[in-house]
N, C-alpha and C positions, 0 to 999 in steps of 0.2 A: 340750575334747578328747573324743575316743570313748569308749564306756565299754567297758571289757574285760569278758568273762565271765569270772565265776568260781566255784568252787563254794555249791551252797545252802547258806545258812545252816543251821543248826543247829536253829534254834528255827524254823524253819518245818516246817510238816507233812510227814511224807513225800510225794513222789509216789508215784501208782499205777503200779505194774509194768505195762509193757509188756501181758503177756499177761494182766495181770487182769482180771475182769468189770468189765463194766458195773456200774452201781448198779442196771438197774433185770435185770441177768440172775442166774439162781437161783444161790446159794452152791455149792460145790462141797464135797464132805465131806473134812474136814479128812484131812490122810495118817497114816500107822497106826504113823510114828516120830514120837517125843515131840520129837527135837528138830529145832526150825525150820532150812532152811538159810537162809543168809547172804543177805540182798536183794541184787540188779547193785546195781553203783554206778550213777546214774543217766546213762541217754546224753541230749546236748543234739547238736545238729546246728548247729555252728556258723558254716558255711562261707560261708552269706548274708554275716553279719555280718564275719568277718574279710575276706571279698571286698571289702565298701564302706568300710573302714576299714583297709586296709592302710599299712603305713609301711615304711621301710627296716628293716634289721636294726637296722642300730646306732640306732634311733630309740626301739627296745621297750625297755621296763624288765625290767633283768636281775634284779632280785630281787625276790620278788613287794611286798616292804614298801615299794617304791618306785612298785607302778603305783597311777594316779590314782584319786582317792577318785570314787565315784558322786557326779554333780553331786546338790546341794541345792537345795532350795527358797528362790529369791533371786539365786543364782549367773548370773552373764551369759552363756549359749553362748558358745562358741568358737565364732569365724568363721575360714572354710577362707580360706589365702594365695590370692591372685590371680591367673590364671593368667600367666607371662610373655609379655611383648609382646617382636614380633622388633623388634629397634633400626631406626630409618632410613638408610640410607647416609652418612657425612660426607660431602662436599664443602665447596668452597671458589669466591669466587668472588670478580672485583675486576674494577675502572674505572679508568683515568687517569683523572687531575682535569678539570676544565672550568673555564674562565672566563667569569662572567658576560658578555653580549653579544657572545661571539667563537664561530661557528658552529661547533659538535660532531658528532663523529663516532665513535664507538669499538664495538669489539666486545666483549662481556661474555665474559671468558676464567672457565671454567668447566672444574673437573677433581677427579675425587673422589680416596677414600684412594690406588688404586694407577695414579693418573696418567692414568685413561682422561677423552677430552673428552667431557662432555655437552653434554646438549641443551636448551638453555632453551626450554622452551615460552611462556611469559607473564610480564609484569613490572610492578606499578604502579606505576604514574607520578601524583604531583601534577600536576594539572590547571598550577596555577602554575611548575611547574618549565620549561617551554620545550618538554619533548624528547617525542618518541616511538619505541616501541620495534617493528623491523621484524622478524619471527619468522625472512624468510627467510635473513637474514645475517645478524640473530643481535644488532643492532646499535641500541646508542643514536643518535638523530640529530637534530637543529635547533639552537635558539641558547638557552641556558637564562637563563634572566631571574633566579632566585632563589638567594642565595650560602649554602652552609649545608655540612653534612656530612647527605647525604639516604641514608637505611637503604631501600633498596627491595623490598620481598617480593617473591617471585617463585617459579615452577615451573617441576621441571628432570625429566630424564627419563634414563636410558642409552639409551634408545632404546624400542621397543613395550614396548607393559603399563604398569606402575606407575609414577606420578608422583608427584615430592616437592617440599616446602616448602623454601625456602632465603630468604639475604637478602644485597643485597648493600651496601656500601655507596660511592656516588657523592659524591665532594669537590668542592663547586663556589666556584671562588676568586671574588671583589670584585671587579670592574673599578676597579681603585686609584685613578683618577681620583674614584668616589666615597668616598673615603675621606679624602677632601682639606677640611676645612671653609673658607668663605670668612667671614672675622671683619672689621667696620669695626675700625681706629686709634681708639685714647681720642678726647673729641673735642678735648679741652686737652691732646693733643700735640702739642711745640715742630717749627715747620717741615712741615705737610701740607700733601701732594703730591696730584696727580691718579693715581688708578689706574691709567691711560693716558693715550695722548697720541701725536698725530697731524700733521703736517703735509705739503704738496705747494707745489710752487715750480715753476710752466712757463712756459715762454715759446716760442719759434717752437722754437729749437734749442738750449733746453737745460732740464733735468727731473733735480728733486733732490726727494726724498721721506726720511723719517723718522718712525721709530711706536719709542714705548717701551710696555712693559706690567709691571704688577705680578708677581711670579712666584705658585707656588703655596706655596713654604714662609714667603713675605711675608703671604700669603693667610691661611693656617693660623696665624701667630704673629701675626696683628691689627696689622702695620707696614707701616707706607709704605712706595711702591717708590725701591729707591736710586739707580734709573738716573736720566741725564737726555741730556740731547743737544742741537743746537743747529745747523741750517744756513740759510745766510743767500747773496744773492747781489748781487752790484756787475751790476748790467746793462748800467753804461757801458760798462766796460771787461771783463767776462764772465766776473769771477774766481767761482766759485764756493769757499764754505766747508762743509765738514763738522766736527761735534766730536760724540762719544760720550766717557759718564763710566760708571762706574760704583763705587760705593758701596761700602768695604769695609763686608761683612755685621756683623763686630766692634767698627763702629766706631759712637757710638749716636746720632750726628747726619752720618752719611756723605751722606745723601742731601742736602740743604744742601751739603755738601761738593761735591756731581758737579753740584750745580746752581750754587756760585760757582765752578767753574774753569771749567764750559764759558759761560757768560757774560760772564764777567774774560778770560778767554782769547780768544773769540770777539768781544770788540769790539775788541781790542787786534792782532789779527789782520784785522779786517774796514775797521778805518781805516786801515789797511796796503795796502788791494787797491783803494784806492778812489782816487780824486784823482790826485796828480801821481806820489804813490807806486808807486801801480796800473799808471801811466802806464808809467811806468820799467819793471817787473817786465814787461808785455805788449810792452816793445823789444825788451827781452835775449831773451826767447821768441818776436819773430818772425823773429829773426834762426839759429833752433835748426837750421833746415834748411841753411843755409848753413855758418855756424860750430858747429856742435856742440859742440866741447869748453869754447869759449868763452862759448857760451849755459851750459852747467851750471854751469862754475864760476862765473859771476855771478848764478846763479838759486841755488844750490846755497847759495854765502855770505850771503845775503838771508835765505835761509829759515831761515838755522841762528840768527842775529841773530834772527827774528820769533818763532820756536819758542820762544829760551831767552827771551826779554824777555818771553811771551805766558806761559811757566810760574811762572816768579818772581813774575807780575802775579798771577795767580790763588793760590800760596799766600801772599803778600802778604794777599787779601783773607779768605784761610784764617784765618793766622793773628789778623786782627785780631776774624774776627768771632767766633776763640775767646776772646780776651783778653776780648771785652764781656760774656758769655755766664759768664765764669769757667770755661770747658771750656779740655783742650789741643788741638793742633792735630789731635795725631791722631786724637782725635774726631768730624774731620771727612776722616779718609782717603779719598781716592779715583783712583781712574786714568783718564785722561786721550789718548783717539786722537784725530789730528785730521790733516785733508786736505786741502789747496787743489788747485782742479782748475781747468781752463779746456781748451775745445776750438778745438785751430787748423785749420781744414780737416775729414781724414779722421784728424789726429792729438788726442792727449789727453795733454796735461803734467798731472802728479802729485806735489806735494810733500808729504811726509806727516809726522808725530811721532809716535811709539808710547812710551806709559810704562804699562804695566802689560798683564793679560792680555786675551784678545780677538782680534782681528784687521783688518790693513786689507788689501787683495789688491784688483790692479787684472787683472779677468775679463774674458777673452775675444780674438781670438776661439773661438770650443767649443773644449776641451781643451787650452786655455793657462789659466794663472794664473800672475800672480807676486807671490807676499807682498814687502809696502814694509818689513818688519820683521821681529821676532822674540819670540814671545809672551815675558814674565818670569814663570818658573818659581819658586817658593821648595823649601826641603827637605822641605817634605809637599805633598800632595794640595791644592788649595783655595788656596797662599799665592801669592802674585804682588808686585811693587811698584807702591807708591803714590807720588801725587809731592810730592815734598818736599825742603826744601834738598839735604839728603846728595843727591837724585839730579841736581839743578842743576851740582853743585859734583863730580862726577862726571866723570872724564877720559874715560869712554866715552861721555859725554853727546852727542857728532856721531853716532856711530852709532843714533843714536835717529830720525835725521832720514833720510829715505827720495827720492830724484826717480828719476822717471822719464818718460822720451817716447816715447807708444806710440804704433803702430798699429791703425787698426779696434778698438779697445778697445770691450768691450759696455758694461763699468760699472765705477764704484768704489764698493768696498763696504766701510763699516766697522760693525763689531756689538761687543758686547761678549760675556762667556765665555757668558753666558745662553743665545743662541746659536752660538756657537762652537764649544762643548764638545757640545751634544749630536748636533750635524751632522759634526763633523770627531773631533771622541774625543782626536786625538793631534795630535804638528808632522807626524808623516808624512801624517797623516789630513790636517792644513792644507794639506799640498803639493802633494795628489793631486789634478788637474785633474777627475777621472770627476766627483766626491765637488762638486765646485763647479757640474758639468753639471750632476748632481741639482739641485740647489740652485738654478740659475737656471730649472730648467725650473719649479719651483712659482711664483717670482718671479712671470717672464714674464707668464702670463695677468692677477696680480693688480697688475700694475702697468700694464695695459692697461684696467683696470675705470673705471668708470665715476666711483669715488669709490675711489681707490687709498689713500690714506692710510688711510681708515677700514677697507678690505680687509686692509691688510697689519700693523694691530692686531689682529684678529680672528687673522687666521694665525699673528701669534708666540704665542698659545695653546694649538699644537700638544702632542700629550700626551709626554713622552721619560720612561721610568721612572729615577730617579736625578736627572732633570735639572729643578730646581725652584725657579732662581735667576732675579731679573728679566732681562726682555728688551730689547735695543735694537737698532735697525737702520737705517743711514742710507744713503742709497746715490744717487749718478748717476749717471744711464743715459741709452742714448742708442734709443730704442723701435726695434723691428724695422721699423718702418713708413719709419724715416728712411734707413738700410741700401741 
């Protein structure tokens, strides 16, 4: 602290008066009264001193016992406070998010305390981030490659003169497909499956194709895929077979399960369309254009007989191969669509069975569909039926059975919910012809390819956020080429 003046001590000498001599100028004779006047009190000129140590009032010490003692020898100076710094302006500043590998765009909204917009003048960017920043829009831009929460510094301005420091911060989401791990199945688990699975069946005029794929939440939890499928063709007589299964997820040997109904079911079905049987079945249908009502209902009773006797067979072989196993049947829950096709001419007879969820729809041509069925819904999300006596034994059991004789028919398509649910969403979503044109038009090319089966694996790999249950897809078609 300063030191205050104050009067001289006591014990120091006097000063010499103002008008005194010198020491080295001659004495003056003393004056001719004996008694001395009074010395001034001494003057100090102090105006330097309080000029460079000035304080407020209320800072001074009001009573002299209270002002500071002359610093000592050892004592620290006092160091004078700082002078203030003027604040920088707040602002604020923010980005929509971005997702890894999905091309960006945004403009950095930027606005200080009282709402006015600035100016970003510069921004850095990690090199590894993807993006770069264009001063004259103002604007993040490319495809960012790295997922994080990125703080980016940056300089902003009101406009001429002084620029300032800011930061902003950029949220950059995963591309969720990377977030997916693929894990092998123990390898001493009971019943492993192919992770995929591919087949193609042509002949002059006629092409049936089928591909199953493991899904992604199969992938992630280290288990088999539960789908399976099964199409097969009589060439004497030109009956074609489709079956699709699929696996309840709850159930811990389902996938066994969708591979003995469509196997049990498809030969008990396929020795059905063959020989003298076959034979019979391809009269009553060539007789459809003449007799109509007559051709269904003898095609119609046939199929409802091969359906029920073809599902009985397969949980028959359910149940026995839970009894060796010591599992219950529903251990091996699974659902169960299946199709017999044959073309006569320009027409396509279609008989079908639907027990659980999924879909069978006989497409085409553009902007016609019409479902052979009706998906089975349970009271939540996810539930559907499996097949099993109760559903045998079932008085709605006819309506499970589907015919129909079309015309110019493109194809018959049966998938399970894998694909179902992420292409159609709902039964309105199933009914909607647009939503099946989508749908055929990715087909189309990949079933023209060169090695179709293996192409139309690859495709049920497609990415649907939500949708991460195995895939199946069976279908015949008749190629644009033949048209």
């Amino acid at each position: 602290m300063p030191e205050v003046i104050s009067d001289p001590s006591p014990s120091q000498p006097e000063r010499a008066r103002a008008d005194e001599p010198s020491a080295t100028s001659e004495p003056e004779p003393a004056p001719e009264s004996s008694e001395l006047e009074p010395l001034p009190e001494p003057q100090t000129d102090t105006s330097d001193v309080i000029a460079a140590t000035a304080k407020p009032m209320d800072a001074l010490p009001d009573d002299p016992g209270d002002e500071p003692k002359p610093q000592q020898p050892g004592d620290i100076p006092a160091v004078a406070a700082p002078r203030a710094r003027t604040p920088e302006p707040r602002a604020a500043f923010s980005l929509p998010n971005a997702k890894v590998g999905v091309e960006y765009a945004a403009r950095i909204e930027a606005r200080d305390a009282v709402d006015q917009r600035l100016i970003i003048q510069d921004i850095k960017l990690p090199e590894t981030l993807g993006l770069h920043f264009d001063p004259e829009s103002g604007e993040l831009r490319g495809t960012p490659q790295t997922a994080g929460d990125h703080r980016l510094p940056l300089r902003w301005s009101l406009g001429k003169g002084t620029s300032y420091s800011g930061e902003c911060l950029l949220i950059v989401n995963p591309d969720p497909r990377s977030l997916w791990k693929i894990i092998e199945p123990p390898e001493d688990a009971p019943y492993p499956k192919s992770h995929t699975d591919g087949r193609l069946i042509q002949t002059n005029d006629i092409r049936l194709i089928a591909a199953s794929r493991r899904g992604r939440s199969h992938e992630h939890a280290s288990s088999f895929r539960d789908d399976d499928y099964l199409i097969e063709l009589d060439a004497e007589n030109g009956w074609s077979l489709l079956i699709v299964a699929d696996g309840a997820g709850s159930a811990q040997f389902s996938r066994e399960g969708s591979r003995l109904a469509v196997t049990t079911a498809g030969a008990h079905l396929l020795s059905n369309l063959t020989g003298e049987q076959g034979a019979r079945l391809s009269t009553a249908l060539a007789n459809w254009d003449a007799e109509p009502e007559a051709s269904a209902k003898t095609l119609g009773t046939a199929f409802h007989y091969l359906f029920h006797e073809a599902a009985s067979l397969a949980i028959q072989s359910i149940e026995q191969e839970a009894a060796t196993q010591g599992a219950k049947p529903r251990d091996y829950a699974t659902t169960v669509l299946a199709a017999v096709v044959k073309r006569q001419g320009t027409s396509t007879f279609v008989a079908s069975f639907w027990m659980g969820d999924g879909a069978i729809a006989a497409y085409g041509p553009r902007g016609r569909v019409r479902l052979m069925g009706t998906p089975d819904g349970g009271e939540f999300a996810g539930q559907t039926r499996f097949l099993d006596r109760a559903a045998l034994a079932d008085q709605g059991f006819a309506k499970r059975i589907g015919l129909g004789y079309f015309q110019d028919l493109t194809a018959v398509l049966l998938m399970t919910d894998g694909v179902s649910d992420p292409r159609f969403e709902t039964d309105s979503g199933l009914a909607d012809p647009s939503r099946w044109d989508a749908l055929w038009d990715e087909l189309a090319p990949i079933l023209d390819a060169a090695e179709p089966e293996q192409t139309i694996v690859d495709w049920l790999g497609f990415f649907s956020p939500g949708n991460h249950d195995d895939r199946t897809l069976a279908l015949h078609w008749v190629s644009a080429k033949e048209k």
